[in-house]
C-alpha positions in Angstrom: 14.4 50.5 37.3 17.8 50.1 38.4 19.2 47.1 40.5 22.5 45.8 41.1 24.3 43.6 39.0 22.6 39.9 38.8 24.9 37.1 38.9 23.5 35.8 36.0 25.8 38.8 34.4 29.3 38.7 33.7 31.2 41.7 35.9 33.3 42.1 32.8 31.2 42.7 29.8 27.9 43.5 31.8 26.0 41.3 29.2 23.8 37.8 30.3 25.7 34.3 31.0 24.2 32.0 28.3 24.4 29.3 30.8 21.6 30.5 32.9 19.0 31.0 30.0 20.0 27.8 28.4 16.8 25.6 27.0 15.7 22.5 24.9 16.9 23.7 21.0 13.4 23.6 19.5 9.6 23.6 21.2 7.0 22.2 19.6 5.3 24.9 17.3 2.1 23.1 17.1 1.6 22.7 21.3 -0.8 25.5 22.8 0.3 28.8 23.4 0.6 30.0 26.9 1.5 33.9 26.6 -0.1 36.7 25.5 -0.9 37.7 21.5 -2.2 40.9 20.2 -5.5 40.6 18.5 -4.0 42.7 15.5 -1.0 44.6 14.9 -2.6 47.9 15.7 -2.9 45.9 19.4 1.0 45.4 19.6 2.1 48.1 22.4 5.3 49.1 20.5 6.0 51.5 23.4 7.0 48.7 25.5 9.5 47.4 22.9 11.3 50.6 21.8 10.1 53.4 24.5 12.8 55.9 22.9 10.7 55.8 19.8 7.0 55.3 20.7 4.6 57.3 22.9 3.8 61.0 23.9 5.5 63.5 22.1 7.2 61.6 19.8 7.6 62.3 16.4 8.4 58.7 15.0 5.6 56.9 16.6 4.1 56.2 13.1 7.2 54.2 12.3 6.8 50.4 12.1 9.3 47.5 12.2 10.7 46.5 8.5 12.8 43.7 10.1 11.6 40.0 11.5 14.1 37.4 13.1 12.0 34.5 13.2 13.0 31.9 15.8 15.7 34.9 16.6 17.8 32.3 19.2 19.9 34.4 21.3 19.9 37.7 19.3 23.6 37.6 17.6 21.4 38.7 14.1 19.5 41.3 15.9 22.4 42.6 17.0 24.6 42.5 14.4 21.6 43.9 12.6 21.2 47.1 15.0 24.9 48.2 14.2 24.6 47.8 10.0 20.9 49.4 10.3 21.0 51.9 12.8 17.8 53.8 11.5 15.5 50.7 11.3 13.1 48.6 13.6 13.7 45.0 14.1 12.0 42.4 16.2 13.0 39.1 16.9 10.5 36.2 17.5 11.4 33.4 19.7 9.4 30.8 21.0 11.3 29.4 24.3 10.6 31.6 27.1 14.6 31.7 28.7 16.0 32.4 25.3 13.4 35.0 24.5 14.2 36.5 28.7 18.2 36.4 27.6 17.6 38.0 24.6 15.7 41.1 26.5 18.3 40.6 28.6 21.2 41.0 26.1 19.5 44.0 24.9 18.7 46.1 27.6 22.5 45.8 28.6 23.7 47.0 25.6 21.3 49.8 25.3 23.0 50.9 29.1 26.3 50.6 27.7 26.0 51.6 24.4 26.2 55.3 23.7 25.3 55.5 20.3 21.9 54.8 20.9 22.3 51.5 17.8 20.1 49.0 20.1 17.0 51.4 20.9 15.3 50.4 17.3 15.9 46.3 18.2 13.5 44.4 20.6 12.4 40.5 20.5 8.8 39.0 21.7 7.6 35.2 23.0 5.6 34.5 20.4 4.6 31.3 18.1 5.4 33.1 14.4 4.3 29.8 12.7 0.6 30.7 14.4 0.5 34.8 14.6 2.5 36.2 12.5 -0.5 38.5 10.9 -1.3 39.2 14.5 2.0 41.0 14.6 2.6 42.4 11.2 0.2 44.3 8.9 0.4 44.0 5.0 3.2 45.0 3.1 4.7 45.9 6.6 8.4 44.2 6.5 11.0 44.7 4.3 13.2 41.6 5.5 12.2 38.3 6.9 15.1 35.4 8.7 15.0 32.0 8.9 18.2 31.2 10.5 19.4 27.3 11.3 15.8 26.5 12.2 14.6 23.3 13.4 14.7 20.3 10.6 11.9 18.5 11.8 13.5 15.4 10.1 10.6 13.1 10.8 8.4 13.3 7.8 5.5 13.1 9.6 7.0 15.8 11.7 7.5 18.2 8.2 4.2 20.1 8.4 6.3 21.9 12.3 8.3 23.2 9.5 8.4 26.7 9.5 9.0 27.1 6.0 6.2 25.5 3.7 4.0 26.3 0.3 1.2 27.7 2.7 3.0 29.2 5.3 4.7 31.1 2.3 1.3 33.0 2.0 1.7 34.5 5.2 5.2 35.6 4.8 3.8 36.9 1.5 1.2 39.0 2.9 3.6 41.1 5.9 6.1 41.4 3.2 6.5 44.0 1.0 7.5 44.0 -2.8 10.8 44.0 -3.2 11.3 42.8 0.6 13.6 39.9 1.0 13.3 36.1 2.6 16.5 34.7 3.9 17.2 30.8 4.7 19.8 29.4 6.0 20.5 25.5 7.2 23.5 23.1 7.7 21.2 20.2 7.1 21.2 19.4 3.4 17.9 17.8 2.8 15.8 20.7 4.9 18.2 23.5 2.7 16.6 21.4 -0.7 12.6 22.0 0.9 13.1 25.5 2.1 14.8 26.2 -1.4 11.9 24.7 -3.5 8.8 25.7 -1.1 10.4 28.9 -2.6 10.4 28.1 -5.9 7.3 26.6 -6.3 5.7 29.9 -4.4 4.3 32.5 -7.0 5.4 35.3 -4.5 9.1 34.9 -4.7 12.3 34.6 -6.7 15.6 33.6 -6.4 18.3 36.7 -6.1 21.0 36.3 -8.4 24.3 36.1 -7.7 25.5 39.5 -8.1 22.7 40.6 -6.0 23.6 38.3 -3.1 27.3 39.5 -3.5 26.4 42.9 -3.1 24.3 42.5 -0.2 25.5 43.2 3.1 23.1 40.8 5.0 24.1 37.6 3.3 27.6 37.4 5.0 25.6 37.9 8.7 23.8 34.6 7.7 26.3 32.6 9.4 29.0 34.5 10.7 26.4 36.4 13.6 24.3 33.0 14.9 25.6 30.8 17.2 24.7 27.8 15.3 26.4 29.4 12.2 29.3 29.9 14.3 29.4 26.5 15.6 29.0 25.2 11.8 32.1 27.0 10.7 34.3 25.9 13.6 33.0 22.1 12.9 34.2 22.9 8.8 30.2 22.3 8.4 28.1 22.9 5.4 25.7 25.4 4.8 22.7 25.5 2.6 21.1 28.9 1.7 18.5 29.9 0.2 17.0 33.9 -0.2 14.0 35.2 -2.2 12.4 38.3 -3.1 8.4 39.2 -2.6 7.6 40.0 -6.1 4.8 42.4 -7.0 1.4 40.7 -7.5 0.5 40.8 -11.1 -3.3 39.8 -12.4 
């Protein structure tokens, strides 16, 4: 539906004002949820999320998102994404409901201004990943999984909110393919050091070398597309990565 410019848009770019969608950094991932989840993937309306691709007459309504921001923040992966993989689904996951509304937001302007069509194939839900991510995803679904900056938790009492653990690691397992790839990034040291060896000790996943980190295209987005990756460089911050592959189950 088409409405006049909000002022909660800049007149310039035609894109959302941060300012206006601006909420606590983290919510509690453990505190009820008070939106709605699909029962099972094959629940998830994907027509509302990309409507160029989905519904009547359309011949790539069989196709399925590969890609899963979790905790997606205000989209600058998603969107960096869109541009580098123009021919693949992506959906971030967000759990703060203004951040999740700029997000939408963000994209639906860009999809309007955008003539190349790069932003159809990217969308974002409010959702609690931590709880429902097999609600969401079906086995073997994704090809790529983020974890960008997310929130240390540096209580220890407070480490099970993490949203990379041992047994969490089984779910990421399951919706990911062999071969798929887990990225993590962090500017806290100590949460960098768990996330790196909840990998490690997981029989699912291994470390990509360095040449294969070099070569891929992603790893440079880790930082360089986030706002809190961008706010690490211009503080000369430290950055603590770790990415795995799903390996193939073997009896």
């Amino acid at each position: 539906m088409e409405s006049e410019t909000k002022p909660t848009f800049s007149k310039s770019t035609g894109l959302p004002r941060k300012r206006f969608y601006r909420a606590r950094a983290h919510s509690n991932p453990l505190s009820d949820s008070h939106f709605p989840i699909p029962i099972s993937p094959s629940h998830l309306d994907f027509s509302l999320h990309f409507p160029k691709f989905f519904g009547a007459n359309n011949e790539e309504v069989s196709k399925k998102a590969e890609f899963a921001d979790i905790g997606c923040g205000f989209g600058g992966l998603l969107i960096s994404l869109a541009t580098l993989f123009p021919d693949t689904l992506m959906i971030g996951m967000e759990l703060r409901d203004k951040v999740t509304e700029y997000v939408k937001e963000r994209i639906l302007a860009l999809r309007k201004s955008s003539s190349g069509g790069q932003y159809e194939k990217v969308s974002v839900v409010r959702t609690n990943s931590m709880k429902y991510i097999p609600n969401y995803f079906e086995k073997g679904q994704l090809s790529k999984m983020f974890f960008l900056f997310p929130d240390p938790h540096f209580k220890e009492k407070n480490h099970r909110r993490r949203v990379i653990s041992v047994d969490l690691l089984d779910e990421y397992a399951y919706v990911l393919r062999a071969g798929g790839i887990i990225y993590t990034i962090t500017d806290v040291e100590e949460l960098g050091e768990w996330m790196r060896s909840c990998l490690e000790k997981h029989p699912m996943f291994e470390s990509l070398t360095q040449d294969e980190l070099d070569s891929d295209p992603v790893v440079e987005l880790l930082c360089s597309a986030t706002e809190e990756g961008q706010k690490v460089a211009r503080n000369g911050g430290q950055t603590f990565r770790a990415v795995f592959r799903r390996i193939a189950y073997v009896s």
